[in-house]
N, C-alpha and C positions, 0 to 999 in steps of 0.2 A: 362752735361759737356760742357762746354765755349771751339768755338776750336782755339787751340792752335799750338806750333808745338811742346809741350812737349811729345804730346801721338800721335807721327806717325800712329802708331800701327792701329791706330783710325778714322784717319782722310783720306777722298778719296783722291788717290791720282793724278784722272782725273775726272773733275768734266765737265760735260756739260749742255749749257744752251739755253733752245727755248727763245727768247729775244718775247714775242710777247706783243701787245697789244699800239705798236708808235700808227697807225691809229685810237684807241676809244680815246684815249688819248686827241690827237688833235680836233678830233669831239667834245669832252664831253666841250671843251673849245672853240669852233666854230672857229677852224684853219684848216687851208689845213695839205693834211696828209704830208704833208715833215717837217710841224714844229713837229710832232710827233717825226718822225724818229732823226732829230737834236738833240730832247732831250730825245731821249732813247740813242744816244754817250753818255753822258753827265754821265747815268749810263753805258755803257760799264767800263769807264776810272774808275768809283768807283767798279766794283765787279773786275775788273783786279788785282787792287791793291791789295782786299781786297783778294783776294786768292792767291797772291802771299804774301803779310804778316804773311796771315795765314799758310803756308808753302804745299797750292798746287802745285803737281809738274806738271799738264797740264790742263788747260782749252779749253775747244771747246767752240765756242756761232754760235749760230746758226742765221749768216745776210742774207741770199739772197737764195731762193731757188729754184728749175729750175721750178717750177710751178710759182714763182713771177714776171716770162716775162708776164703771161695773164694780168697782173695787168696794167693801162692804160700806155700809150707811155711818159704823162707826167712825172708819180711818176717813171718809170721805169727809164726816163732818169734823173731826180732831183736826185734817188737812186745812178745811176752810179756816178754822180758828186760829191754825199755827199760821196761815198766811196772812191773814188781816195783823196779827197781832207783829209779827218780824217785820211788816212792810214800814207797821207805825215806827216802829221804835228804831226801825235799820234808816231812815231816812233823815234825821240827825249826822249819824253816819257819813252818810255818802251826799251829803251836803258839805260835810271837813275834807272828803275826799276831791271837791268837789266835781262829782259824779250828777251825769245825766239820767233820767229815768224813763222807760217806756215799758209797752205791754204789748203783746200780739197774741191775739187769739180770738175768739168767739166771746169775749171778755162781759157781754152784755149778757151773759147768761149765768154769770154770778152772783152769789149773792148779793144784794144791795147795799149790804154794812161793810162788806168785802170791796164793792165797787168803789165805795163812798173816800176808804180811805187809799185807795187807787189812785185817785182823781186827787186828793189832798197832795200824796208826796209825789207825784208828777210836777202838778202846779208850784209845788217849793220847791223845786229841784229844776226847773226849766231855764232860769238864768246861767247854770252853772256851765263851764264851756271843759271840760272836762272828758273822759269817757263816756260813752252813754252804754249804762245797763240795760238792756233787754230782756226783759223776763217773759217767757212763752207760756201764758194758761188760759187751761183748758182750748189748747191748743193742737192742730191737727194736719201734716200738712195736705192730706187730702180735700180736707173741706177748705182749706187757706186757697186753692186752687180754685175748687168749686166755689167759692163766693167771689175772686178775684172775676172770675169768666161769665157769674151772676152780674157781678157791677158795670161788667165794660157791656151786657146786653142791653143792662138798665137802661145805660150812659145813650144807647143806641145807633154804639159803634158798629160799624161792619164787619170790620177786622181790626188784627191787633198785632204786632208786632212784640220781640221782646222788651225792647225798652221800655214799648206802653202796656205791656202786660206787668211787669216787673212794678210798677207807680202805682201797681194795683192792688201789690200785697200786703201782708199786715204789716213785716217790716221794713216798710218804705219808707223814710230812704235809707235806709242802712245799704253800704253796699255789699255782694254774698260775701259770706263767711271763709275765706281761707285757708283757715282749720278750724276741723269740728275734732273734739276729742268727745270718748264714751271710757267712761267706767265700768269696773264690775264685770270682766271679762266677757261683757257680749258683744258680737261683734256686726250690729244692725242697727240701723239709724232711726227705727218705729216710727215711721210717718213722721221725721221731722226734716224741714226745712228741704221738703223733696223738690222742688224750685230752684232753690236757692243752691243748695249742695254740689251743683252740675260739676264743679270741677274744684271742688274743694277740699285739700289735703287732710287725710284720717289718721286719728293717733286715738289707739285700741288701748287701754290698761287693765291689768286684772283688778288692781286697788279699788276696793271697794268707797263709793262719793264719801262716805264720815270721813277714812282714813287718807283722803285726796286733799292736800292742803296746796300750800304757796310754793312748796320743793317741786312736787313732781310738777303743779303746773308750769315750771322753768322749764323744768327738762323735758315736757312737751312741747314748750317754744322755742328750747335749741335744736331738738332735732328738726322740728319743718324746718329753722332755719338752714341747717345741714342739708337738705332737700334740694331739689331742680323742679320746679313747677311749671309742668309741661300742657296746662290748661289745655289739653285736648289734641295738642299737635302730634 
């Protein structure tokens, strides 16, 4: 089945995505790893579209994760730069699209010039009724957990239930993700979305994230659609 928006019924309706594999990318063509990353934007902006056309109603992608500070001071700080700078100039963008905008993660611990223009293309993007993009940084889902269970002690609940556990995470309210795809032929989901994943269908690629455009994201939402989602039964 080709996906569509004819057969809702069918098609996830939060699709989330590990973007990996900028770094071999750039190696396999004798570049520093930041031209990786440059041109793994390049498919962000193709599989955004490509599931907001297709009539997904939230995308997660998975940029920055609180274990990606060990990563040297250069790429960490080239990273910072390439994300303030894609976020300004991508939310033009996904304002045409018109595209929703969110963040999850420990986000308070980013830069400030990073945070500043966060909070900008949120803000001009929050009328739009469209998709909503999720972008995961410095993001983790073991600490996503640990602060979810810090907040409901804060709160000074007794217990928690999942519904009220679920209200507590970073991306609340999004509901879980459906299908997660991973690129770059590995086949482990690195602390993301360990919550939310409980029963959500995996689509493994070797396609390295630059060379993962709007094609093969189709052909990862025809086959879950081709699928039987047996949510635990």
């Amino acid at each position: 089945m080709s996906p569509n928006k004819s057969d809702p019924a069918r098609l996830p309706a939060h699709v989330a995505v590990i973007m990996d594999g900028n770094r071999r990318w750039a190696k396999k063509r004798g570049l520093p790893a930041i031209a990786g990353h440059k041109a793994g934007v390049d498919s962000v902006h193709a599989v955004v579209k490509a599931a907001s056309d297709a009539g997904v109603k939230a995308l997660t992608i998975y940029a920055f994760s609180t274990e990606n500070w060990n990563r040297s001071k250069l790429e960490v700080s080239a990273l910072m730069f390439l994300l303030k700078r894609t976020i300004a100039a991508y939310a033009e963008e996904l304002d045409r699209e018109n595209v929703r905008l969110m963040f999850s993660g420990r986000t308070e611990q980013l830069p400030a010039a990073a945070r500043a223009v966060m909070s900008e293309a949120v803000s001009r993007l929050q009328a739009n009724t469209g998709m909503t993009l999720n972008i995961a940084l410095n993001y983790g889902g073991r600490q996503e957990i640990l602060d979810a269970a810090n907040r409901a002690l804060a709160s000074g609940a007794k217990a928690v239930d999942e519904e009220s556990f679920s209200r507590l995470m970073y991306t609340s309210p999004l509901p879980d993700p459906d299908l997660l795809i991973r690129t770059s032929g590995e086949m482990r989901i690195s602390n993301f979305l360990l919550w939310q994943a409980a029963y959500s269908e995996f689509y493994f690629t070797d396609t390295l994230w630059p060379d993962f455009g709007a094609a093969e994201f189709r052909k990862a939402l025809a086959e879950y659609q081709a699928r039987e989602r047996r949510r635990g039964k």
